[in-house]
C-alpha positions in Angstrom: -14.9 -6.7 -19.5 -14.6 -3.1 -19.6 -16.0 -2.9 -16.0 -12.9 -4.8 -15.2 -10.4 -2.6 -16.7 -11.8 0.0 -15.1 -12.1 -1.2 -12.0 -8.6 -3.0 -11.5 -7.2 0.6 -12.9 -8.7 2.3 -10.0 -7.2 0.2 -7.8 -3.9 0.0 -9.1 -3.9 4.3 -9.4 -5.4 4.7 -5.7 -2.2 2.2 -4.7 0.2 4.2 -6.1 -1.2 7.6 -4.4 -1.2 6.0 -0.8 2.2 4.4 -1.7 3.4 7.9 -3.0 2.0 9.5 0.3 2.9 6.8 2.9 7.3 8.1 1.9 6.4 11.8 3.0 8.8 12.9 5.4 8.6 16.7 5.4 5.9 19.0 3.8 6.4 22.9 3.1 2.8 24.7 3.0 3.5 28.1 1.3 0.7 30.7 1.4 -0.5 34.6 1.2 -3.1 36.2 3.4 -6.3 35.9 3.4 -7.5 39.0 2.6 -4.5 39.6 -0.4 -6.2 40.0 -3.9 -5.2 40.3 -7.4 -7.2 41.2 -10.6 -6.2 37.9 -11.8 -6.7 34.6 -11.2 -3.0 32.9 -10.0 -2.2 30.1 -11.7 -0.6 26.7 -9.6 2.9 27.4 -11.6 2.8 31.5 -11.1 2.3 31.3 -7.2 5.3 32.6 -6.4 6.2 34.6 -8.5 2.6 36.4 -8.6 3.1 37.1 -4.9 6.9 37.3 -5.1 8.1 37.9 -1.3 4.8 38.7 0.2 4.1 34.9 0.3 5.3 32.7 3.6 5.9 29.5 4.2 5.5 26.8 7.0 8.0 23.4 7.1 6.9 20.5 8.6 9.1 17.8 9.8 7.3 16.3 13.4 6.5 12.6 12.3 3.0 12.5 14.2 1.8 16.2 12.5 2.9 14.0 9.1 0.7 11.3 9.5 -2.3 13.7 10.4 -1.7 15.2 6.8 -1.6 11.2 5.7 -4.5 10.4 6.6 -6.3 13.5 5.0 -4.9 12.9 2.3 -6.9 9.6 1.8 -9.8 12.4 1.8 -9.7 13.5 -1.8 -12.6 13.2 -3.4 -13.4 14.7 -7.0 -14.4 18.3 -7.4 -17.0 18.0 -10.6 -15.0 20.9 -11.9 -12.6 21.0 -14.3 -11.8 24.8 -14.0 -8.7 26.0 -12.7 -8.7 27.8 -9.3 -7.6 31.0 -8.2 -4.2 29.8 -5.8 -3.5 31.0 -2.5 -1.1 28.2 -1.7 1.0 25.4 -2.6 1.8 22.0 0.2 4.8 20.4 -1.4 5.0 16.9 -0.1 8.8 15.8 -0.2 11.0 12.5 0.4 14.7 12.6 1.0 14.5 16.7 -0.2 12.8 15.6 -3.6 9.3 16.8 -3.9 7.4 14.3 -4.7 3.5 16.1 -5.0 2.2 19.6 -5.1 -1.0 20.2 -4.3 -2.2 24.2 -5.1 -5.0 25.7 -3.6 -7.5 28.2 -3.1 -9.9 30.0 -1.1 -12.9 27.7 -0.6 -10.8 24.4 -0.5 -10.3 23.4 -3.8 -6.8 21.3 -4.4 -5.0 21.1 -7.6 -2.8 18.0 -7.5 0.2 18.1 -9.1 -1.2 20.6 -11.8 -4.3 18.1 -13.0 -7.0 17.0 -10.9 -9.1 18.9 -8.7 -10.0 17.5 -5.7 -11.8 18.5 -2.8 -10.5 17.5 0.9 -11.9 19.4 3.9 -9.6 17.5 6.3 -6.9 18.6 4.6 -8.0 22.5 3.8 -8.9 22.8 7.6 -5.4 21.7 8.8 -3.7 23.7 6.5 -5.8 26.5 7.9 -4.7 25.9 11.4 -1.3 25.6 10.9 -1.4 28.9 9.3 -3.2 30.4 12.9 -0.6 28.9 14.6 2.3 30.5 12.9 0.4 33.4 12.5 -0.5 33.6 16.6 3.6 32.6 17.3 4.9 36.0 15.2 
């Protein structure tokens, strides 16, 4: 019985998130460089203000370069840690101009979703990272 539960929870919460992601219409990927350090660890709500305006941004509105970010977001797949990570940047997700996820994340690849769950999601670390080289090589 508990099985059940369990199961038919999973299933209902993995629902919601494609649901959630399937309404993105625009995505905003803010981040530092690389090599920028700090002797502390920056915390998914202090971003921005820990790097104030040394941080840049990248908005995203092309329908096809959406659904690439879609379908890595159907990537995530539990970190087995429960630390917090050391951010470097933030993709808000938005509908309509309402954000509707955050995800936070770090050096190596780590996400933080919304301020809770760690997941890790090469697909979508490795696009991130090249849309950073591409605004990086158009400057």
């Amino acid at each position: 019985m508990v099985f059940l539960f369990v199961f038919v929870n999973c299933i209902f919460t993995s629902c919601v998130n494609n649901s959630t992601y399937e309404k993105v219409d625009s995505i905003k990927i803010t981040f530092v460089n690389k090599g920028i350090t700090t002797p502390f660890d920056v915390d998914c709500s202090f971003f921005e203000n820990a790097f104030g305006k040394s941080y840049k941004y990248i908005t995203i509105t092309d329908s096809m370069t959406i659904e690439q970010v879609k379908k890595c977001l159907q990537r995530n797949a539990s970190s087995g840690f429960e630390k917090s990570i050391d951010v470097r940047g933030k993709m808000y997700l938005f509908r309509n101009n309402q954000v509707i996820a955050t995800y936070c994340y770090d050096r190596s690849g780590l996400f933080q979703v919304d301020n809770k769950d760690l997941v890790k999601n090469k697909c979508l670390f490795d696009f991130i990272n090249q849309q950073i080289e591409v605004n990086n090589s158009q400057k």
